[in-house]
MISE-841712 format. One line per 5 residues: for each residue x, y, z of C-alpha. Coordinates in Angstrom, 3 decimals, decimal comma. Layout:
# residues N
X:Y:Z | ... $
END
This chain:
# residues 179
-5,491:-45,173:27,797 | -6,291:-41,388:26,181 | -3,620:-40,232:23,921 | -5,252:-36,902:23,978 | -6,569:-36,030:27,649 $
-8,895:-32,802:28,146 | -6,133:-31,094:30,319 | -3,356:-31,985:27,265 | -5,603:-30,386:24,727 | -6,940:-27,449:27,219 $
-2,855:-27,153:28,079 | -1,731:-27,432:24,115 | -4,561:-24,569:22,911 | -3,315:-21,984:25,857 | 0,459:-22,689:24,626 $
-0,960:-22,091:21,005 | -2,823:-19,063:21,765 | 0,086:-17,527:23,798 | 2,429:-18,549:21,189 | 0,290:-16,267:18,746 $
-0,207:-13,568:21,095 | 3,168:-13,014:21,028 | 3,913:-13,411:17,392 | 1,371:-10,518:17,073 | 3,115:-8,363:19,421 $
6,032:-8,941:17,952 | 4,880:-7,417:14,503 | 3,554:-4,518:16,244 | 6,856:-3,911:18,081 | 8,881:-4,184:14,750 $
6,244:-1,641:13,137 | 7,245:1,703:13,725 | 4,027:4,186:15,220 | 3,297:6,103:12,159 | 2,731:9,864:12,693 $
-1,365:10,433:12,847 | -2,862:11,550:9,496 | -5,688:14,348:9,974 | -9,167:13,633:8,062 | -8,656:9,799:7,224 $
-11,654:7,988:6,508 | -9,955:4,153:5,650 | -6,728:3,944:6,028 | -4,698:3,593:9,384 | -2,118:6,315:9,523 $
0,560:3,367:9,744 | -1,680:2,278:6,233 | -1,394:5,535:4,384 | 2,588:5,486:5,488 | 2,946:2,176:4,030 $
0,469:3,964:0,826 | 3,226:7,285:0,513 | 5,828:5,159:0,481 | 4,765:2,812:-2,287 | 4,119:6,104:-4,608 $
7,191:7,532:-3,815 | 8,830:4,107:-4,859 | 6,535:3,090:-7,977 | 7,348:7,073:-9,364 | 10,199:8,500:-7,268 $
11,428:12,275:-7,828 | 13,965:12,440:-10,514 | 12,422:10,385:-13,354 | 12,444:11,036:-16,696 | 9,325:12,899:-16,870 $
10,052:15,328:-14,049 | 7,035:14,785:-12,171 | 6,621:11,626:-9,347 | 4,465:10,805:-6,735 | 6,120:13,510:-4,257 $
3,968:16,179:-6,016 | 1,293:14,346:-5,120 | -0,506:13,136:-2,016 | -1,094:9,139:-3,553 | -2,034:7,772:-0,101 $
-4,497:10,974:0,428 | -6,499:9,963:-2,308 | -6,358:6,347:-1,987 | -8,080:6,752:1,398 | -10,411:9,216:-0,646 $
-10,953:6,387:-3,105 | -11,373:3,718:-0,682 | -13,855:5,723:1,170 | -16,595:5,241:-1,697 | -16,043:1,328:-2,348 $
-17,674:-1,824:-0,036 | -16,760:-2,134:3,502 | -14,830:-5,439:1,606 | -12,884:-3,473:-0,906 | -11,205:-1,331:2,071 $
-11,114:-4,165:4,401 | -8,944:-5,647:1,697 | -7,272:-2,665:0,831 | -5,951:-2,379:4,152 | -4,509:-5,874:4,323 $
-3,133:-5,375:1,147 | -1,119:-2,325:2,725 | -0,372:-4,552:5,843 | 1,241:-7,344:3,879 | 3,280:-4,898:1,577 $
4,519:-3,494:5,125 | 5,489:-6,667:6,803 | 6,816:-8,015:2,821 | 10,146:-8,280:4,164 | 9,854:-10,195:6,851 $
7,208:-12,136:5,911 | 8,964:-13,474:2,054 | 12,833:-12,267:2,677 | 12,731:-13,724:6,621 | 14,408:-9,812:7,337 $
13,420:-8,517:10,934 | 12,628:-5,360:9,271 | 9,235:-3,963:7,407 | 9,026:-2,014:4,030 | 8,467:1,632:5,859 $
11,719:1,035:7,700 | 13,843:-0,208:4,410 | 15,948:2,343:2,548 | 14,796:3,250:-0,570 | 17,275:1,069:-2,742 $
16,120:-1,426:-0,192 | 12,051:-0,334:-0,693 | 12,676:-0,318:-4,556 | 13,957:-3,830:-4,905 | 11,379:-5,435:-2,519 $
8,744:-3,460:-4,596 | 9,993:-4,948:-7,701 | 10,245:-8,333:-6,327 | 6,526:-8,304:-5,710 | 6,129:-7,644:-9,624 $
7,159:-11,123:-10,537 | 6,711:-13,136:-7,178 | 5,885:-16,429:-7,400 | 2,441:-15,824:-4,977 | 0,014:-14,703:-7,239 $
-1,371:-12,356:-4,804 | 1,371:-10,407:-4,301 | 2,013:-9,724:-8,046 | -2,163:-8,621:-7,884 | -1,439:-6,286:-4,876 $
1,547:-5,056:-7,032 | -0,362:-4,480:-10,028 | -3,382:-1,993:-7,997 | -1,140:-0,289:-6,335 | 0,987:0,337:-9,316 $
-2,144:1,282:-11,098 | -3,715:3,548:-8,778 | -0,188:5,417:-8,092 | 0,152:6,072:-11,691 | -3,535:7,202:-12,710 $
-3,152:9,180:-9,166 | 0,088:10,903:-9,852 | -0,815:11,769:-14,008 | -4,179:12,199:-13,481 | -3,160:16,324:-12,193 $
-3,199:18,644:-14,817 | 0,573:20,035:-13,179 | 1,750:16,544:-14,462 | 0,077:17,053:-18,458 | 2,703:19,271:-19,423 $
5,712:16,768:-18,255 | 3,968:13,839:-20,746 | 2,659:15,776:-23,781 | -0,960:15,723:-23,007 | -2,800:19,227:-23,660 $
-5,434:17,758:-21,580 | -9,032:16,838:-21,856 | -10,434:17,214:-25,232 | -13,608:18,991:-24,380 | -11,340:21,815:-22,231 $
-9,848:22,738:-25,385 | -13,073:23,419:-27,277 | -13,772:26,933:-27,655 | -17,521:28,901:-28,534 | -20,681:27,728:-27,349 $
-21,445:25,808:-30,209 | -19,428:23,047:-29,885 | -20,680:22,469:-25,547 | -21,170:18,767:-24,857 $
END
């Protein structure tokens, strides 16, 4: 006698593949349609939400240096970035984006994704991805954080809010002293 029968194993894979099927339009119901972006090159528009919203939590208005991510379009030039590196770096990008999205349901089991938290809500699932106990998340953590802060004090209307007079060479006067 069979234990596993062709029309038991035919029968199990369709209940598997439907069972997926609707896990995946699940996700995609509990993702809000993100408003389309004009002149993306990488991201998804429901990426470069996910992106803005990351800045805007990582260096929110109101800090101590009076200049945040909100004076800058972060998710704009990620996609800018992105659009230069392997067809593997934005592949992974992307993901990257997509797990920081679906975060909360995914490690806090909340029916909910990180666009739709508030942003007390967005701020402490943020930090919990600093110090989580998957090693990828804290990596995902750490570019993001990276790129939103060379982004967002890499403009010369931030240099005044943290001291810097800006590039050396800029502040060189006379032809003599050209590179």
């Amino acid at each position: 006698m069979e234990l596993v029968t062709r029309r038991r194993l035919v029968g199990a894979a369709l209940l598997s593949g439907g069972a997926l099927g609707a896990a995946a339009l699940g996700l995609q119901l509990l993702r809000e349609k993100a408003p389309p972006v004009a002149g993306l090159r990488v991201l998804s528009a429901a990426q470069h939400r996910t992106m803005a919203l990351v800045a805007l939590t990582h260096i929110p208005p109101g800090g101590p240096f009076g200049w945040s991510a909100a004076d800058v379009d972060v998710a704009g030039l990620f996609d800018q970035f992105l659009a230069d590196q392997p067809a593997s770096d934005q592949r992974d990008a992307g993901v990257a984006l997509d797990l920081v999205d679906l975060g909360p349901l995914m490690f806090e089991r909340r029916w909910t994704t990180f666009t739709a938290l508030t942003p007390d809500q967005r701020l402490a699932h943020w930090q919990a991805w600093s110090v989580a106990p998957q090693a990828t998340r804290r990596e995902i953590w750490q570019s993001l954080a990276r790129f939103t802060g060379m982004a967002v004090y890499d403009q010369p209307g931030a240099w005044p809010h943290i001291g810097y007079r800006g590039p050396s060479l800029a502040r060189r006067t006379g032809p003599e002293q050209g590179p």
